[in-house]
C-alpha positions in Angstrom: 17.8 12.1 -31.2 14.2 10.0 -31.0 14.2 8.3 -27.8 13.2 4.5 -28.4 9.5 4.0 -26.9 9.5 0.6 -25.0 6.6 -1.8 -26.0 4.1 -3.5 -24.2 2.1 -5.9 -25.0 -2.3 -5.8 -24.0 -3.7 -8.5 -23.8 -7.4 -8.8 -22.9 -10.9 -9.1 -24.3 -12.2 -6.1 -22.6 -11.6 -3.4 -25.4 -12.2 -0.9 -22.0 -9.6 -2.8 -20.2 -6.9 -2.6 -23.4 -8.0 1.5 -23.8 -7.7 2.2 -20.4 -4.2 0.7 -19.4 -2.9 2.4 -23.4 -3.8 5.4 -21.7 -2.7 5.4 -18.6 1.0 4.4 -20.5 0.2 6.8 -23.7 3.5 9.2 -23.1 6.4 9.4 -24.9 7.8 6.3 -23.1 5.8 3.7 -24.0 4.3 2.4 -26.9 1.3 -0.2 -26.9 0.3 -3.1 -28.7 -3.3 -5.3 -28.8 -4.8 -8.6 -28.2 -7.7 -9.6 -27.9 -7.2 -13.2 -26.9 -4.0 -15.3 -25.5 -3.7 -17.0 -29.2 -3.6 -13.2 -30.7 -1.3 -12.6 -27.8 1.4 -15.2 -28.6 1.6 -14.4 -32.7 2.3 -11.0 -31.6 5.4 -12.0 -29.6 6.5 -13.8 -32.1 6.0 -11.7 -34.9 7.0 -8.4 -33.0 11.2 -8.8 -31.5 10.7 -5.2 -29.8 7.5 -6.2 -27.1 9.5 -6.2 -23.6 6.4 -6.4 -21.3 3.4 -8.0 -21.3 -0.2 -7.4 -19.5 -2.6 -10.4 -20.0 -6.3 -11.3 -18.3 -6.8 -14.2 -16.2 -9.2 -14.9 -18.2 -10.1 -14.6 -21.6 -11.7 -16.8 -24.6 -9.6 -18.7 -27.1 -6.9 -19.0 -24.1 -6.5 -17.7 -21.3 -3.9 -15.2 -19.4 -2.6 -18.2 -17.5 -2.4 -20.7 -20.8 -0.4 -18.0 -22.7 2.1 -17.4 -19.5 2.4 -20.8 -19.3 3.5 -21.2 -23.0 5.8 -18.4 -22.4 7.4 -19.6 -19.8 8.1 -22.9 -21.9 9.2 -21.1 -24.6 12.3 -21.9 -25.8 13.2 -18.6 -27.5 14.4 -17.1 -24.3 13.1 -13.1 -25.1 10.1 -14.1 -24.7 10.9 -17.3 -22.0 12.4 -14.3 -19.5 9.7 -11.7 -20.5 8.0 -10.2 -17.4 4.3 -10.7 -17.5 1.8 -8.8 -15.2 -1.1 -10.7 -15.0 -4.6 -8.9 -14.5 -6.9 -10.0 -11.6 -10.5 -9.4 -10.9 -12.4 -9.7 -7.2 -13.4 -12.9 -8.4 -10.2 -14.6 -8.5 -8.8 -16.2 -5.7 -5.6 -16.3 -3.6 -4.5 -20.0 -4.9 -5.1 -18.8 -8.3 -2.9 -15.8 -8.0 -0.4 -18.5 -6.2 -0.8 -20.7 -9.0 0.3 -17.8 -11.3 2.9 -16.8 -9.7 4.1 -20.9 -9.8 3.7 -20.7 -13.7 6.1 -17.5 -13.7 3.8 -14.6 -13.2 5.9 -11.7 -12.3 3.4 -9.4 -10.3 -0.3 -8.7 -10.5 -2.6 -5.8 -10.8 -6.3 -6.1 -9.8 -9.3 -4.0 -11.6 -10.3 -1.4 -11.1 -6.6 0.2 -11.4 -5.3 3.3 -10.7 -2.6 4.9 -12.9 -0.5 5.1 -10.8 -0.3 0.9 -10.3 0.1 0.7 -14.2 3.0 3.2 -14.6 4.3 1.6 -11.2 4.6 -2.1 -12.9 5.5 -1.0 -16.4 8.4 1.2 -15.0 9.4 -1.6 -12.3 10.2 -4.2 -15.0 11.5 -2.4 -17.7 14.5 -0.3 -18.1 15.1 1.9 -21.3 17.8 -0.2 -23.5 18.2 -2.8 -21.6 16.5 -6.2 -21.0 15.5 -7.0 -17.3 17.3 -9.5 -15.3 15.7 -12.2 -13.4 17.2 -10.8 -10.2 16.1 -7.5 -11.1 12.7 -9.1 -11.3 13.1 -10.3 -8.0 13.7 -7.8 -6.3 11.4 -5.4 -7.9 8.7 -7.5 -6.9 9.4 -8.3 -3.5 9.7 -3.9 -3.1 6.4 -4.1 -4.5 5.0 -6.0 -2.8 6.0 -4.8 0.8 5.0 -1.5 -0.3 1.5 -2.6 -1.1 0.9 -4.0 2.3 2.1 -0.8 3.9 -0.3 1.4 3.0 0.6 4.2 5.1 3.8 4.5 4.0 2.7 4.1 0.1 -0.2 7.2 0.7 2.6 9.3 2.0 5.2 8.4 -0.7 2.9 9.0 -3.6 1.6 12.2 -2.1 5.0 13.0 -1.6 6.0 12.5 -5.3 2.6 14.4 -6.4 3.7 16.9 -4.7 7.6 17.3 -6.1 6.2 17.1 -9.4 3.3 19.7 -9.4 5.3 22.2 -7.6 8.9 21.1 -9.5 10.7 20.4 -6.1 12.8 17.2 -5.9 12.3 14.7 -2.9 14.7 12.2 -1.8 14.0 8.0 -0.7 16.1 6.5 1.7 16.2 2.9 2.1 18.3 2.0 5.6 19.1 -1.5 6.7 21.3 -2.7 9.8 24.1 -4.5 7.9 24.6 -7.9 9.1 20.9 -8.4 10.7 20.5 -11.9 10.0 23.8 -13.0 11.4 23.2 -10.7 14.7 19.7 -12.4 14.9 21.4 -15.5 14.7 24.3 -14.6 17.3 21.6 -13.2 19.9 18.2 -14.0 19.4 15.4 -12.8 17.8 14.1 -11.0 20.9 17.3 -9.5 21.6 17.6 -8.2 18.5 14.2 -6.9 18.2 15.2 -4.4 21.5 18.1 -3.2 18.7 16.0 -2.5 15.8 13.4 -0.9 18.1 16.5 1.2 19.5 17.6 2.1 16.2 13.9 3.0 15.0 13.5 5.6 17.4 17.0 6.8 16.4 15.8 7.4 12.9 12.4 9.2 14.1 13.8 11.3 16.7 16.5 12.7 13.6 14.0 13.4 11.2 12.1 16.2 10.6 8.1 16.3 11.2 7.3 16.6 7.8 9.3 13.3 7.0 8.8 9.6 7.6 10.5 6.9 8.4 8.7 3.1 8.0 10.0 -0.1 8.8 9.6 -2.6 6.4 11.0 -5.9 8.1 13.6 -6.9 10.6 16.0 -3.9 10.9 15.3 -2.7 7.4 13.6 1.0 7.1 12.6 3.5 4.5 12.2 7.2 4.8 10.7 9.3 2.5 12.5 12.8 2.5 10.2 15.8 1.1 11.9 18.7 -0.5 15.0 17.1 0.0 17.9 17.2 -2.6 20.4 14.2 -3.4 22.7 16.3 -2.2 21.0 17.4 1.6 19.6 13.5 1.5 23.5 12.5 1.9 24.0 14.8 4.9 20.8 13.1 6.7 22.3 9.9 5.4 25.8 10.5 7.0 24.4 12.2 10.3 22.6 8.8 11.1 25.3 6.6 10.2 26.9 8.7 12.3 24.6 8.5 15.4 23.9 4.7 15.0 28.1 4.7 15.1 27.6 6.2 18.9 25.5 3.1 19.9 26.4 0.4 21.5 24.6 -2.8 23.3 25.4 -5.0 25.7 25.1 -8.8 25.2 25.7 -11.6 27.6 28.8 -12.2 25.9 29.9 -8.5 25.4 29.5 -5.3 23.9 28.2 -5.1 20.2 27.7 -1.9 17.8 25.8 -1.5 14.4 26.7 0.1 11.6 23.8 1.2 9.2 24.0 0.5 5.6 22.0 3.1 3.3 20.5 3.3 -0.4 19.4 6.7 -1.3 18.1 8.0 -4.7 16.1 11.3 -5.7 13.5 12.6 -8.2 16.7 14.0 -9.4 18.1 10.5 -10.5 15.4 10.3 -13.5 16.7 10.1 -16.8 14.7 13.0 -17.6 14.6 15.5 -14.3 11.1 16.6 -15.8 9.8 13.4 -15.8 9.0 12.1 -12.5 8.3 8.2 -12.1 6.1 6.4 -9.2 7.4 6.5 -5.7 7.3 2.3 -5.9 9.9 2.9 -8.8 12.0 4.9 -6.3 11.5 2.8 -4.1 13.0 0.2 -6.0 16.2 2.3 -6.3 16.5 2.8 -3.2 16.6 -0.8 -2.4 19.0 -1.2 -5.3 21.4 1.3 -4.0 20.9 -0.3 -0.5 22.4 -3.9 -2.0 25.0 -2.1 -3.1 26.0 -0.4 0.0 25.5 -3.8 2.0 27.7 -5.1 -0.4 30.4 -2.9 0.1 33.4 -3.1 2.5 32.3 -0.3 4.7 29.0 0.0 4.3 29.3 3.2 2.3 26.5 5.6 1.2 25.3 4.8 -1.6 23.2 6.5 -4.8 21.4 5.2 -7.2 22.8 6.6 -10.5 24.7 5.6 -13.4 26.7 3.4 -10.9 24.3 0.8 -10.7 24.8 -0.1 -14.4 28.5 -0.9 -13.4 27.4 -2.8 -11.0 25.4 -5.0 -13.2 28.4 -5.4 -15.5 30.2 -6.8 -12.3 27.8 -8.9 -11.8 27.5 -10.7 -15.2 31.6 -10.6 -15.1 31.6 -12.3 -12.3 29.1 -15.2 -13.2 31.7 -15.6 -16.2 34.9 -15.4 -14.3 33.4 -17.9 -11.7 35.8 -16.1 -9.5 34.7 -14.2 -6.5 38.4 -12.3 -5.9 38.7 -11.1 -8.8 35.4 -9.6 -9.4 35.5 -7.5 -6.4 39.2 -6.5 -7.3 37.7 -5.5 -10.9 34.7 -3.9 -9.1 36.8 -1.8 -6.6 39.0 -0.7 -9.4 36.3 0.3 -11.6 34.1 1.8 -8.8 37.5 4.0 -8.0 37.4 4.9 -11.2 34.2 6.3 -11.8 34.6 8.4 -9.0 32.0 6.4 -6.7 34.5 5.7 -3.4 36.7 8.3 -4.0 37.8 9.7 -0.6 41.0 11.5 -1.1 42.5 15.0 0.0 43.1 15.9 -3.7 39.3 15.2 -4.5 38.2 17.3 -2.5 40.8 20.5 -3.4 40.2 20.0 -6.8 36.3 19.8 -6.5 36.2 22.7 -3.9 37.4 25.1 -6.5 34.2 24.6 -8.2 32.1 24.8 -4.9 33.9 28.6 -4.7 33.2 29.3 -8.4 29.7 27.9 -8.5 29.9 25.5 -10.9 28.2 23.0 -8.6 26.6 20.7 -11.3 30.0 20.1 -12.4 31.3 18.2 -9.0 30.7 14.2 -9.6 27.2 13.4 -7.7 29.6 10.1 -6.2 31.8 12.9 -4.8 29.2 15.1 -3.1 29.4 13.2 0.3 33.0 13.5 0.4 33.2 17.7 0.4 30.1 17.5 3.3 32.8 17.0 6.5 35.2 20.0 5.1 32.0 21.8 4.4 30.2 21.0 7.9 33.5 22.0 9.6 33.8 25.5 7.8 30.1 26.5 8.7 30.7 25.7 12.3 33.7 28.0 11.9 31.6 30.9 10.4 28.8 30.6 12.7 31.2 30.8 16.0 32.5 33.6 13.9 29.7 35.5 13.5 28.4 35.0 17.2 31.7 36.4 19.0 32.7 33.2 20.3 36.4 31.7 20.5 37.3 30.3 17.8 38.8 27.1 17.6 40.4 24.6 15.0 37.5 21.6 14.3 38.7 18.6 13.9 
């Protein structure tokens, strides 16, 4: 079966700028459409249903990249009302005009010259194959971005790191971590207080990782670390492990002793649709801090993936805006979560899924399930190795 290209829309009167950017999208993905002006621009999203993205120049003759967003935006067929637009900047435009874009509706930028990278980064960030992109999907998608660009260190290292997976066909994992309930802590005790904590829990994260991975903080008790020739499956062990280091910690306050638990995203170059096809590590990134919503979102801060769960999750959410009713949503979403096999956390899930760790048959144990068989698995290895080095041997656990 033909996978359905998704199609973006050009629009610039630099025939270099419109070859360039078809280019840097010309896969099997994508499929790209011209215009030369903001006039031509606007009868091609009316005439074509299928554009779901939309590059347009700042500034161009006929009308311009910030006249055609503006009639988008005040468009009252809402396909192309909602549709993200990328606008295209030069060095000559200023820092109140890109303001004044993003007032009109812009949804993020990208300034020539442009690497391909940046182009596959923003075409994958607001579209999704199938599916039309939410305005908090926008949201958030650009506010990842948009850290990311500022931290350049930890952009280098993540996009080497990706290079690398997909030259040498190794997978590498992204971890987004966040201390749940930051703002209300920073609230409770003070910003300087709670800086001490997040530094505290910074050093936590370095001193567990390897050298050859990174961890990066990316505002107020919120980190990611970029795992190299690390597995989902290994990148939930690391997960766990901190959680359960962070567990140990404890501060004391004026008014008492506080712990923090650590809420964590994780996703993999194994989550792609296709495992071949590797995106951009601001697209992972992105994932990450999907899956990291969805953890701090959760009752106990669970690990969570980002997999075919997160399209539940949306389904939740537009239930919920629907019902209008808070309790049942999350009794539908816990229920439904249960039953894809996301939270499962039983004895019998792990008997029944440990007969295919003995057999082999790895790939056909849930991915949701994989952190649940790591504590039996942990405690069995301990066993062997005392085993194997002569020592007593006693029940763990």
């Amino acid at each position: 079966m033909e996978t359905k290209k998704i199609k973006v829309l050009i629009v610039d009167d630099s025939l270099t700028v419109q070859a360039m950017i078809a280019k840097h999208l010309n896969n099997s993905s994508y499929e790209c459409v011209m215009a030369n002006n903001g006039e031509d621009g606007w009868a091609a999203l009316l005439e074509d249903e299928s554009i779901t993205l939309v590059f347009a120049d700042m500034h161009m003759p006929v009308l311009n990249g910030m006249l055609l967003l503006q009639r988008m935006r005040e468009s009252e067929v809402e396909r192309i009302a909602s549709m993200p637009v990328i606008m295209i900047t030069g060095h000559e435009d200023s820092d109140t005009a890109k303001r004044a874009s993003y007032k009109v509706g812009a949804t993020d930028f990208i300034s020539k010259p442009f690497a391909r990278s940046e182009i596959l980064c923003c075409a994958g960030s607001y579209t999704r194959m199938g599916r039309v992109i939410t305005v908090r999907e926008n949201e958030i998608a650009q506010h990842v971005l948009s850290v990311l660009h500022k931290n350049h260190m930890l952009n280098e290292f993540g996009n080497k790191t990706i290079s690398y997976s997909e030259r040498h066909n190794v997978h590498a994992s992204v971890m987004y971590v966040q201390v749940a309930d930051i703002e209300q802590m920073t609230e409770k005790h003070g910003s300087k207080l709670m800086d001490k904590v997040v530094e505290e829990i910074y050093r936590l994260l370095e001193n567990s990782l390897r050298e050859e991975e990174i961890v990066s903080e990316l505002d107020a008790g919120k980190f990611a670390v970029v795992l190299p020739a690390t597995k989902i499956f290994k990148a939930n062990i690391v997960a766990r492990r901190l959680q359960q280091l962070a567990d140990q910690l404890s501060f004391q306050f004026a008014d008492g002793v506080e712990s923090f638990k650590l809420a964590i995203g994780i996703t993999s170059t194994e989550s792609s649709e296709d495992e071949k096809k590797y995106l951009t590590f601001g697209e992972y990134c992105i994932q990450s801090q999907h899956a990291l919503n969805m953890s701090l979102d959760s009752r106990n801060t669970r690990i969570v993936r980002f997999d075919e769960t997160y399209e539940k999750t949306l389904e939740n959410e537009q239930r919920a805006e629907k019902k209008g009713s808070r309790r049942d949503v999350e009794k539908d979403y816990d229920s439904e979560m249960s039953l894809s096999g996301v939270n499962l956390s039983t004895n019998d899930t792990v008997d029944v899924n440990l007969s295919d760790v003995l057999a082999g048959d790895y790939s056909k144990i849930p991915a949701s399930a994989l952190s649940e068989m790591i504590e039996p698995l942990e405690e069995f290895l301990e066993y062997v190795r005392a085993a194997s080095n002569g020592s007593d041997i006693k029940k763990v656990g």
